[in-house]
C-alpha positions in Angstrom: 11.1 35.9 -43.9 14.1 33.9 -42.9 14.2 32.9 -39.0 16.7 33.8 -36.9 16.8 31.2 -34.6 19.3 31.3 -31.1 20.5 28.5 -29.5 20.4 27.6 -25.8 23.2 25.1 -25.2 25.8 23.4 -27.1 25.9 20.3 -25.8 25.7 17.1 -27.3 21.8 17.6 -28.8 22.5 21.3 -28.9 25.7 21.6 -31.3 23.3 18.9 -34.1 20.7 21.9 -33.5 23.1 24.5 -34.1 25.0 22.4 -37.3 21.2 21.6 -39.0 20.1 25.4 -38.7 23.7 26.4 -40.1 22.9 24.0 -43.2 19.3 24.9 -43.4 18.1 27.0 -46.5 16.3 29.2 -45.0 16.7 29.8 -41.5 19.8 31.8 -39.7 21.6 31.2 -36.5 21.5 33.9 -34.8 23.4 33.4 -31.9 24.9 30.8 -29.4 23.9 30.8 -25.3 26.5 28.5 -22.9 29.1 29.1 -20.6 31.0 26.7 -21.3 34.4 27.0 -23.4 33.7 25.0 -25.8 30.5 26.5 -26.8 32.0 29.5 -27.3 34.4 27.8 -29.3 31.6 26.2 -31.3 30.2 30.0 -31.6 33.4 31.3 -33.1 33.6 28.5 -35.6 30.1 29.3 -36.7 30.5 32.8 -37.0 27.8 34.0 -34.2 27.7 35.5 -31.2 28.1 34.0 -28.0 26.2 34.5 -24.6 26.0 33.1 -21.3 23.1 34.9 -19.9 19.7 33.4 -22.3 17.8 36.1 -20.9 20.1 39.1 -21.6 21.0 37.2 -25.1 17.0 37.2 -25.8 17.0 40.8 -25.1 19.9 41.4 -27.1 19.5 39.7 -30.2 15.8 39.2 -30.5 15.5 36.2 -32.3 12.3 35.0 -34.2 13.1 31.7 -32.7 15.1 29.4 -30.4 16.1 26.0 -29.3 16.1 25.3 -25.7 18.7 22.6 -25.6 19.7 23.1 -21.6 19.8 20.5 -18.5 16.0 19.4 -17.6 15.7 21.5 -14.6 17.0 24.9 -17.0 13.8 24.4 -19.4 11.4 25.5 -18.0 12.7 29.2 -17.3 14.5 29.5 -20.4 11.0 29.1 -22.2 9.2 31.2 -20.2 12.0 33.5 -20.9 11.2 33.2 -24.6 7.4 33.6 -24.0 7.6 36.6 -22.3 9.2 37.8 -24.8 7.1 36.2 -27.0 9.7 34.1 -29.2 8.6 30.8 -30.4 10.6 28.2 -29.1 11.5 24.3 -29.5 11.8 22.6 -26.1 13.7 19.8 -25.9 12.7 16.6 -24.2 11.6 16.6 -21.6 9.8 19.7 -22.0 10.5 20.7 -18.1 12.1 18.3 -15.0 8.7 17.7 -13.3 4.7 18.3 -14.6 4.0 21.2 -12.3 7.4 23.0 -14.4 5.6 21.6 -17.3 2.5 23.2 -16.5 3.3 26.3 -16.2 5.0 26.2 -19.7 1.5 24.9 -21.0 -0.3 27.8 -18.8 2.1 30.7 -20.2 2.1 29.4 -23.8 -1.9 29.1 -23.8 -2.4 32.0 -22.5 -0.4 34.7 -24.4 -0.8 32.4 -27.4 3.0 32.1 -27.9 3.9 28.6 -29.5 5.9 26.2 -27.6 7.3 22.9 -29.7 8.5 20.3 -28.0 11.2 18.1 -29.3 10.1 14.5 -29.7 11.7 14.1 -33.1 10.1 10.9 -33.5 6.8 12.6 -34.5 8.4 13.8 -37.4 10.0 10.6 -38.4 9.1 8.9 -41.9 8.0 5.7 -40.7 5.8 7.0 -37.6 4.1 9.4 -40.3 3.3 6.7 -42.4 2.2 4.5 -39.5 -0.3 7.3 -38.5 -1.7 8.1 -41.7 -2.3 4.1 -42.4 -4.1 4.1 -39.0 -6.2 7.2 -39.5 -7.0 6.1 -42.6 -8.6 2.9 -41.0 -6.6 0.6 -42.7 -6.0 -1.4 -39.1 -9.4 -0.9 -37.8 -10.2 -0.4 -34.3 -7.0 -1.1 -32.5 -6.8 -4.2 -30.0 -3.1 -4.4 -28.9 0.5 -2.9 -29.0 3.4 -4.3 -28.0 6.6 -2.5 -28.8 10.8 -2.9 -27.4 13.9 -0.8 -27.0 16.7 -2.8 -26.3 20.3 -1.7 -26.5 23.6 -1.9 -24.9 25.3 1.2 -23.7 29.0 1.1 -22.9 30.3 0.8 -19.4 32.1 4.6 -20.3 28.4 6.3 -20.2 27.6 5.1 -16.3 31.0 7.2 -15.2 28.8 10.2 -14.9 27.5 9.7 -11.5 24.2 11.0 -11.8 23.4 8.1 -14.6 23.9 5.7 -11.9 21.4 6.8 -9.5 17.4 7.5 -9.2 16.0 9.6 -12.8 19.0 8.7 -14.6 18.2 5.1 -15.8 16.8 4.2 -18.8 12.3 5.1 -17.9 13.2 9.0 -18.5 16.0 8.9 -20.7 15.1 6.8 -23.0 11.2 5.7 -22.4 9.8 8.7 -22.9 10.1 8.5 -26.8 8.6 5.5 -26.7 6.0 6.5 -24.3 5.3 9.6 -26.5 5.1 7.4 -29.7 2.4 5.5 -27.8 0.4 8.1 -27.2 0.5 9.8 -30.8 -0.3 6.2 -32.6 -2.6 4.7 -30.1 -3.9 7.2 -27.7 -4.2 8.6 -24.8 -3.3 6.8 -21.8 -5.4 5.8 -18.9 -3.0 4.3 -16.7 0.1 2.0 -16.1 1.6 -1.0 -14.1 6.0 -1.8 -14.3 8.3 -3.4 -13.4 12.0 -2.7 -13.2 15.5 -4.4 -12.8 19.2 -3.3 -12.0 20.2 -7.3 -11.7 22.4 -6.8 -15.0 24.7 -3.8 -13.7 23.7 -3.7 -9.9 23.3 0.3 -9.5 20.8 2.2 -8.1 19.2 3.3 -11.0 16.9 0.5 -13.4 18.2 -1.0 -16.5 15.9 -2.6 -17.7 11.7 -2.0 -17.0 8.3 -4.1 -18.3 5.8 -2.2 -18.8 1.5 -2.9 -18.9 -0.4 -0.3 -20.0 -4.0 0.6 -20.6 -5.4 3.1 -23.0 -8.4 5.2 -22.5 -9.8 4.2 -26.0 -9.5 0.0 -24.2 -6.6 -0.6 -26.2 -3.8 -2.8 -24.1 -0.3 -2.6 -24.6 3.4 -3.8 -23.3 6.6 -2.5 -23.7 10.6 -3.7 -23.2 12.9 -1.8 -22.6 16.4 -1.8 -21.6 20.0 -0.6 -22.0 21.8 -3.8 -20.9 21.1 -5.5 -23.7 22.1 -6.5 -27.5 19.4 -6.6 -29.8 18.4 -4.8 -33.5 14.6 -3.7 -31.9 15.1 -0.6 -31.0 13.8 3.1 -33.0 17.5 4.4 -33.1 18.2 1.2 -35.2 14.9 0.2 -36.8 14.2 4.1 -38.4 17.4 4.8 -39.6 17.0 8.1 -38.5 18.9 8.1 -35.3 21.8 10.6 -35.2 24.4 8.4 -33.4 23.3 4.9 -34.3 23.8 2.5 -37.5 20.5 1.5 -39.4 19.3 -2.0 -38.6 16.1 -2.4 -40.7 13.4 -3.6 -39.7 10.3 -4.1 -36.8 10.4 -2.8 -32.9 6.7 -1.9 -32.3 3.6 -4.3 -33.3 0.3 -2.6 -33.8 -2.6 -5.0 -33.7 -5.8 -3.7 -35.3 -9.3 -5.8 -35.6 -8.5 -5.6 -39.9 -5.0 -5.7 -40.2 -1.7 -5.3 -38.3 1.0 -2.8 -38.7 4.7 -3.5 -37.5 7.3 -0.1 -37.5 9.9 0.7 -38.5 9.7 -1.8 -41.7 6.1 -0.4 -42.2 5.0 -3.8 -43.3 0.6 -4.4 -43.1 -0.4 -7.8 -42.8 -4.2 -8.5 -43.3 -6.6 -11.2 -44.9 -6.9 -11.6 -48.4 -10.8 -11.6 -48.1 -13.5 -10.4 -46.1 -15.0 -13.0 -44.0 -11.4 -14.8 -43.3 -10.1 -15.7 -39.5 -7.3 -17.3 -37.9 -7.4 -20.2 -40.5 -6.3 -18.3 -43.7 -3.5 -17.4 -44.7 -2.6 -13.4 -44.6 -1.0 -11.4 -47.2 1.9 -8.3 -46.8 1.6 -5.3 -48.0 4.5 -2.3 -47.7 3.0 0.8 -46.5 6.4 3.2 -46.0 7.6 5.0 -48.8 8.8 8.5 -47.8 12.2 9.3 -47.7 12.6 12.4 -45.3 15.4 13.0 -42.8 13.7 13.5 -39.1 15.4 16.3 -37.5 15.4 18.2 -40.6 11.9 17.6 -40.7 11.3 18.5 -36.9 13.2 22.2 -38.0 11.0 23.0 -41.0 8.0 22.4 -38.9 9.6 24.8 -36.3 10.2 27.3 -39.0 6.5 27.4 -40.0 6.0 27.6 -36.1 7.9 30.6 -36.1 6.1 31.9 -39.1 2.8 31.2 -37.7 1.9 29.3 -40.6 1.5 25.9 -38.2 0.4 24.6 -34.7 2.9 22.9 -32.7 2.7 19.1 -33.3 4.2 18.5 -29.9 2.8 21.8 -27.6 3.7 22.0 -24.2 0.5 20.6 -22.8 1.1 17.4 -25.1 4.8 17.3 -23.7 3.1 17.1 -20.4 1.2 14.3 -21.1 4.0 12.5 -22.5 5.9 13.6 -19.2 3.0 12.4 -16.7 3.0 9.1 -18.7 6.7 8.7 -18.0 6.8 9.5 -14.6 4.0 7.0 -13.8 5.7 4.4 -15.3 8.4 5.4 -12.7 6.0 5.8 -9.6 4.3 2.1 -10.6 7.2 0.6 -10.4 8.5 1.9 -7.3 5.3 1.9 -5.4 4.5 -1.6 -7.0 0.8 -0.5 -7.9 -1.1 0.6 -10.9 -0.6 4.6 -11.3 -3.6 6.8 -13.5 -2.6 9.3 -15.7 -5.1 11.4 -13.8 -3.6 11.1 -10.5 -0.3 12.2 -12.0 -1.4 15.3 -13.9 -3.3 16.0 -10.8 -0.3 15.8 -8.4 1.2 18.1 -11.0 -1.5 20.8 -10.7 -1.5 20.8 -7.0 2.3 21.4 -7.3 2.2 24.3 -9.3 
């Protein structure tokens, strides 16, 4: 079977979407959904239809699949569009604007069975597979401590929008919730969370840069840096090479300290005693644990087509965007409430809401 697989908005993330299902061997796109100009534009160049009404475009069409590439507050309806009419669908992050839209996602997907994917790409990234399989593998042995960093500058250009310069704009749930998510798929689950944030570098409303303490239900303790006022090679968008917009700069922005060895990503390098037996007095060897060479997004759409199919379960479902959600947002709430925030009270908050 080959997919035919819509597309729900051609923005900036959408119109990649749309250009890696175009080049894809085996998967068709089927149709374009935006009202903007330029998406129809985009629609003609590609030879597909173009909507602006998802629902009446689901009807229409019937896809086997499709990408819900739409503002925040748009994705949850547009994917319980899609399962209702039970078409698979990949989610973009965030995979709704708060948990209780998340939840009902998670609720609707469960129960009729219909797969939701959530897209945070990273998962399917070379060096965070490899980073996985060395820690399931046991190579680190029980994890201790994790202590990771984005740092980048943005240009003065991307605060004109106005809504990137107030409250939910900043860099905590535009940019940390890839790291947050990463946490949680190498690490674990997370128990709760303490932050702090500044807007000292550009002075608006929203944060620039954030510290983060967090605690992990399995004891393990981690920090993280982040921030988008500054100029530095440790981020994932530079360290992977994988980022769409961003030049490669090899080498380490997350430390993964293990009670038999330490992992740093994205260089992949292990570091670990020579002999059983050793401590803090001898010397450590390296050893390189990377070695695939795989393109992410490409990698994140051939896992959606065996979604589709049926032939795999989401690696990101809905309930695990939820997670990754609730982590975010209580990253948020500790550091404007100056307090330590649980998972549980977040996810709870969220059910109440719903």
């Amino acid at each position: 079977m080959t997919p035919r697989i819509a597309l729900m908005g051609a923005g900036l993330i959408g119109r990649e979407h749309a250009d890696l299902v175009i080049a894809h061997p085996t998967a068709t796109l089927a149709a374009i959904c935006d009202p903007s100009p330029e998406a129809e534009a985009l629609a003609a160049r590609l030879g597909v239809p173009h909507w602006t009404d998802y629902a009446a475009m689901l009807d229409a069409e019937r896809p086997d699949g499709a990408i819900v590439a739409l503002p925040n507050h748009l994705h949850a309806p547009a994917a319980l569009a899609c399962i209702e009419r039970g078409i698979a669908c990949l989610v973009e992050k965030p995979v709704a604007d708060g948990i209780a839209a998340a939840a009902r996602i998670a609720e609707a997907s469960e129960r009729t069975g219909v797969p939701v994917l959530v897209g945070h790409h990273r998962r399917h990234s070379p060096d965070i597979r490899a980073a996985r399989r060395t820690i399931e593998a046991g190579e680190l042995g029980p994890l201790v401590a994790v202590n990771g960093m984005t740092l980048f500058d943005k240009p003065d250009a991307y605060f004109e929008a106005e809504w990137r310069r107030r409250r939910g704009g900043g860099v905590l749930l535009i940019n940390l919730i890839h790291d947050i998510d990463v946490l949680r798929h190498l690490v674990g689950e997370i128990e709760s969370v303490r932050a702090f944030t500044s807007s000292a570098r550009r002075g608006f409303e929203v944060e620039d840069t954030a510290s983060i303490a967090i605690r992990f239900v399995n004891g393990v303790l981690g920090t993280f840096i982040i921030s988008d006022g500054a100029v530095s090679p440790w981020a994932w968008e530079y360290t992977s090479g994988q980022a769409l917009y961003h030049p490669a700069q090899p080498g380490p922005s997350l430390f993964l300290a293990g009670r038999r060895a330490s992992l740093s990503v994205s260089d992949l390098y292990l570091w670990r005693h020579a002999e059983e037996g050793a401590h803090w007095q001898h010397p450590l060897v390296r050893e390189y644990r990377g070695g695939e060479i795989s393109a992410t997004y490409v990698n994140q759409l051939n896992h959606f087509i065996d979604v589709i199919g049926r032939k795999a379960e989401p690696l990101i479902s809905a309930r695990d965007g939820m997670a990754t959600l609730a982590a975010t947002l209580a990253v948020e709430r500790a550091a404007h409430e100056n307090r330590t925030v649980t998972l549980a009270e977040m996810l709870a908050a969220g059910e109440v809401a719903a």
